[in-house]
C-alpha positions in Angstrom: -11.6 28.5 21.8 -8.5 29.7 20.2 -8.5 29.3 16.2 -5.7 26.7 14.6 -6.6 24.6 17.8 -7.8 21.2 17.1 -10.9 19.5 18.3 -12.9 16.3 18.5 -16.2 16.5 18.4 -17.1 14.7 21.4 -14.7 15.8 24.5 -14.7 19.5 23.6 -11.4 20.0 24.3 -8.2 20.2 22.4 -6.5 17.2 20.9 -3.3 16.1 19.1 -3.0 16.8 15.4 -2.3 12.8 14.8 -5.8 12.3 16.7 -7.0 15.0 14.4 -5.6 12.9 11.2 -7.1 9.7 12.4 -10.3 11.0 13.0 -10.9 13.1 9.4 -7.8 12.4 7.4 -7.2 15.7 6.9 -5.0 18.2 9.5 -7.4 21.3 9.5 -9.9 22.5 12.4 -13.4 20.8 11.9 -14.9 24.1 11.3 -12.8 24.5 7.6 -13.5 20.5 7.1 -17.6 21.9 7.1 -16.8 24.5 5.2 -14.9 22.9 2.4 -17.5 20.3 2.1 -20.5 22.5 1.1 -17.9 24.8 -1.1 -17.7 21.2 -3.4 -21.0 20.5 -2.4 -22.2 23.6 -3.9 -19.4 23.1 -6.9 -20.8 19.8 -8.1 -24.7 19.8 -8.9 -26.3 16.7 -9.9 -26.1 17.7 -13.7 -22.1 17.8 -13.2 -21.7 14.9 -11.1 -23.8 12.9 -14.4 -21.4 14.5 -16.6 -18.1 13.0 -14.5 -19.8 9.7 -14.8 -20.4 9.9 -18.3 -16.7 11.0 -18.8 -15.6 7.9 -16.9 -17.6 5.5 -18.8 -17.6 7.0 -21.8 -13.5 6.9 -21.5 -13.6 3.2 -20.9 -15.9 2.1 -23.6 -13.3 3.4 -26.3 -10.5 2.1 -24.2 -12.1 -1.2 -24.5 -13.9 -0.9 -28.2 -10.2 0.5 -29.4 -8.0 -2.3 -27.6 -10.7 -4.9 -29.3 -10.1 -3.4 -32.5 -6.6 -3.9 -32.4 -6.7 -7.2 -31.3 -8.9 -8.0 -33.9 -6.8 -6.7 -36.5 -3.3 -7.8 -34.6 -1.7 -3.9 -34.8 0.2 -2.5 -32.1 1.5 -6.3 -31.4 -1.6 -7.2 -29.7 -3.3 -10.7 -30.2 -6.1 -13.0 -29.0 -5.5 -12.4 -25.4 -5.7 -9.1 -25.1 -9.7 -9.7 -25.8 -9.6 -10.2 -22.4 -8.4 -7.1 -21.7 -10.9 -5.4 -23.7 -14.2 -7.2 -22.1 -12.5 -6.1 -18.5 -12.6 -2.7 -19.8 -16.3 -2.7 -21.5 -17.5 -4.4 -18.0 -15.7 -1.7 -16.0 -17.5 0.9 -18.8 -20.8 -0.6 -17.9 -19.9 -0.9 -14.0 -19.1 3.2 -14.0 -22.4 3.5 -16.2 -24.7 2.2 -13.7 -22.7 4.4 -11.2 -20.5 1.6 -9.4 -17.9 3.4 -7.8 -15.4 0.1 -7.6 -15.7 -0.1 -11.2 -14.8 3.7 -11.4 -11.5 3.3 -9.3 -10.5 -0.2 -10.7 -10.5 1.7 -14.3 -8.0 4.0 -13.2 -6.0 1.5 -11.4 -5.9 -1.2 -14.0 -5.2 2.0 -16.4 -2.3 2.9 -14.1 -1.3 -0.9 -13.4 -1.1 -1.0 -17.7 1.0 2.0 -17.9 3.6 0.6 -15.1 4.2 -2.3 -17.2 4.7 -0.7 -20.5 7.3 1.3 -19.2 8.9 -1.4 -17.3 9.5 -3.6 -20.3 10.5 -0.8 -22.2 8.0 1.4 -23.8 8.9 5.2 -24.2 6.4 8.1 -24.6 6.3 10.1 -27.2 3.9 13.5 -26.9 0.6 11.6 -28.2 1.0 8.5 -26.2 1.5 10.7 -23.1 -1.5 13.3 -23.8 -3.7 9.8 -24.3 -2.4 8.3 -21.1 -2.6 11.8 -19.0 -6.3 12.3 -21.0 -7.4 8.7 -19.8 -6.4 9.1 -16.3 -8.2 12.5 -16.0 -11.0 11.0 -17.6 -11.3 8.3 -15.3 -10.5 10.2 -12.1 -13.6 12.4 -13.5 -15.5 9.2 -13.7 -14.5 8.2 -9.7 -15.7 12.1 -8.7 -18.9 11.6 -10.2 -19.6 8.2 -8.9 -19.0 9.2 -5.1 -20.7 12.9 -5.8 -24.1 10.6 -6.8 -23.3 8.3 -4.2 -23.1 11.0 -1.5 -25.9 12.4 -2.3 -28.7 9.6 -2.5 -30.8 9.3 0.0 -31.5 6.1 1.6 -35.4 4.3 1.3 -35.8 4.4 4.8 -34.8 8.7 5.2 -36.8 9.3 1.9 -40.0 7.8 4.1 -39.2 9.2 7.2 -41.4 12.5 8.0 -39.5 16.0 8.5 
């Protein structure tokens, strides 16, 4: 086999690069897709991937401890409602804690979502709003690498059982 060709699995033989896309996501030969996988494998050890979902909790919780603050004392113009806002956050904190990997991407999204609409009623960044906002968004894109790196690598009861 020539290198740089593409193939599936199955048929042996060469396919399309949009076959190639569908079936991996990615556009490289399956023998760099291996490859790459125990390089991040080998990258993120248990201890690391604990550390990501600690980030991405950890992030959340003063998120939502800081937003009920505010409400509490009615700074920044928040009020009542945005209690709300702070018990979504402390559940998606707890939801990353216990290793949920929804919770971990709908804290970045609803962190994202929450940035859009500043801006588009008129909010402008200064350098510490947009070091917290970049800071946040690593942390919680740490917290979704950690949840799928522990979620990858349990194993399920019925392999644990199962004899060599």
């Amino acid at each position: 086999m020539v290198p740089g060709h593409y193939t599936s699995g199955a048929e042996g033989g060469a396919s399309s690069p949009k076959d190639q896309v569908k079936r991996v996501g990615l556009l490289m030969p399956r023998n760099q897709i291996k490859s790459s996988e125990r390089a991040i494998r080998k990258m993120l050890d248990d201890a690391t991937a604990a550390r990501f979902v600690k980030c991405g909790w950890i992030a959340a919780a003063v998120a939502g401890a800081l937003t009920a603050v505010c409400a509490f004392l009615r700074i920044y113009g928040l009020n009542g409602f945005n209690f709300i806002d702070a018990a979504l956050l402390l559940a998606m904190a707890y939801g990353i804690y216990r290793q949920s990997r929804v919770c971990a991407i709908l804290a970045l999204a609803y962190d994202l979502a929450q940035q859009a609409f500043l801006l588009a009623h008129g909010r402008r960044f200064d350098f510490f709003g947009l070091f917290v906002t970049i800071a946040f968004i690593v942390l919680y894109s740490l917290g979704i690498v950690g949840t799928f790196t522990m979620h990858s690598r349990r194993r399920s009861p019925a392999a644990a059982q199962a004899p060599p």
